[in-house]
N, C-alpha and C positions, 0 to 999 in steps of 0.2 A: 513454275520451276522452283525445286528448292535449294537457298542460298546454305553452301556449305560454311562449315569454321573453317575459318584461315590458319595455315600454319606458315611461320618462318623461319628459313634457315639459314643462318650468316658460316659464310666459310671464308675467311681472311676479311677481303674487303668488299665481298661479293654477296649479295643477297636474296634471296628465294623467297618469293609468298605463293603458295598454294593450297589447292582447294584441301580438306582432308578427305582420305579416301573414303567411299561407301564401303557397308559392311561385305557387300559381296566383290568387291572390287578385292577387299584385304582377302578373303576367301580364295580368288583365283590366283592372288599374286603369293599365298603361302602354298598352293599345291602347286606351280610353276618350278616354287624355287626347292620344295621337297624333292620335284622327279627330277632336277637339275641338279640336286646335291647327290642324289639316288645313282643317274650317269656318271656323274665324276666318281663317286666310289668305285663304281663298275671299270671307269676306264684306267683307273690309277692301280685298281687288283692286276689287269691285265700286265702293267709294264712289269721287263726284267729283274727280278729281284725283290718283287715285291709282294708279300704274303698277308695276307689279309684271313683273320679267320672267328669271322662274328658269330656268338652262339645259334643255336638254330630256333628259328621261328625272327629271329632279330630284325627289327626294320628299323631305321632315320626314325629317332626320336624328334620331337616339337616340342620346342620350350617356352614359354613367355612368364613374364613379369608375375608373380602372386598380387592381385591386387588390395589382400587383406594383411599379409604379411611384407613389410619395407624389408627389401634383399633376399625375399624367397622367388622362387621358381615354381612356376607347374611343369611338369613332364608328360606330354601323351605319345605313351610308345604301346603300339600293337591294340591301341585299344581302348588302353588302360591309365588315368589321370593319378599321378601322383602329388603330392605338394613336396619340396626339401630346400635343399641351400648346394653350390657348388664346393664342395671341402677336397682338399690337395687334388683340386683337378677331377675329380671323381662327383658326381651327382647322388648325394646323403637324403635320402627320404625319412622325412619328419615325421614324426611320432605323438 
């Protein structure tokens, strides 16, 4: 069996050691929480008063940490991997 890296996480006075997750573990727990962000979209368009109206072909982007750039972003939306920076709220692809 192979022994994972520990991670720990202190929140006030209370403390967490566990295992880190396997790569396919992170795998099912980023399309979990896509098609869970993907519902809540769906269900917050539906309430009274509420207009929602994303370009077409648009899906829930996926962002994580640039690992070559400190305070960049990747973006994979539809497909397609971008690098940039988050600027006034808005996602700036870098050049």
């Amino acid at each position: 069996m192979k022994i994972r890296r520990q991670r720990e996480i202190t929140v006030g006075t209370t403390t967490v050691r566990v295992g880190e997750p396997s790569a396919t573990q992170v795998r099912r727990n980023v399309a979990q929480s896509t098609k869970a962000l993907g519902d809540l979209v769906r269900a917050i368009a539906r309430l009274p008063g509420v207009k929602l109206s994303p370009e077409h072909g648009t899906r829930i982007p996926l962002y994580r940490a640039d690992p070559d750039r400190p305070g960049g972003l990747i973006r994979k939306l539809n497909g397609v991997e971008e690098r940039g920076v988050i600027k006034n709220g808005k996602f700036k692809v870098r050049t």
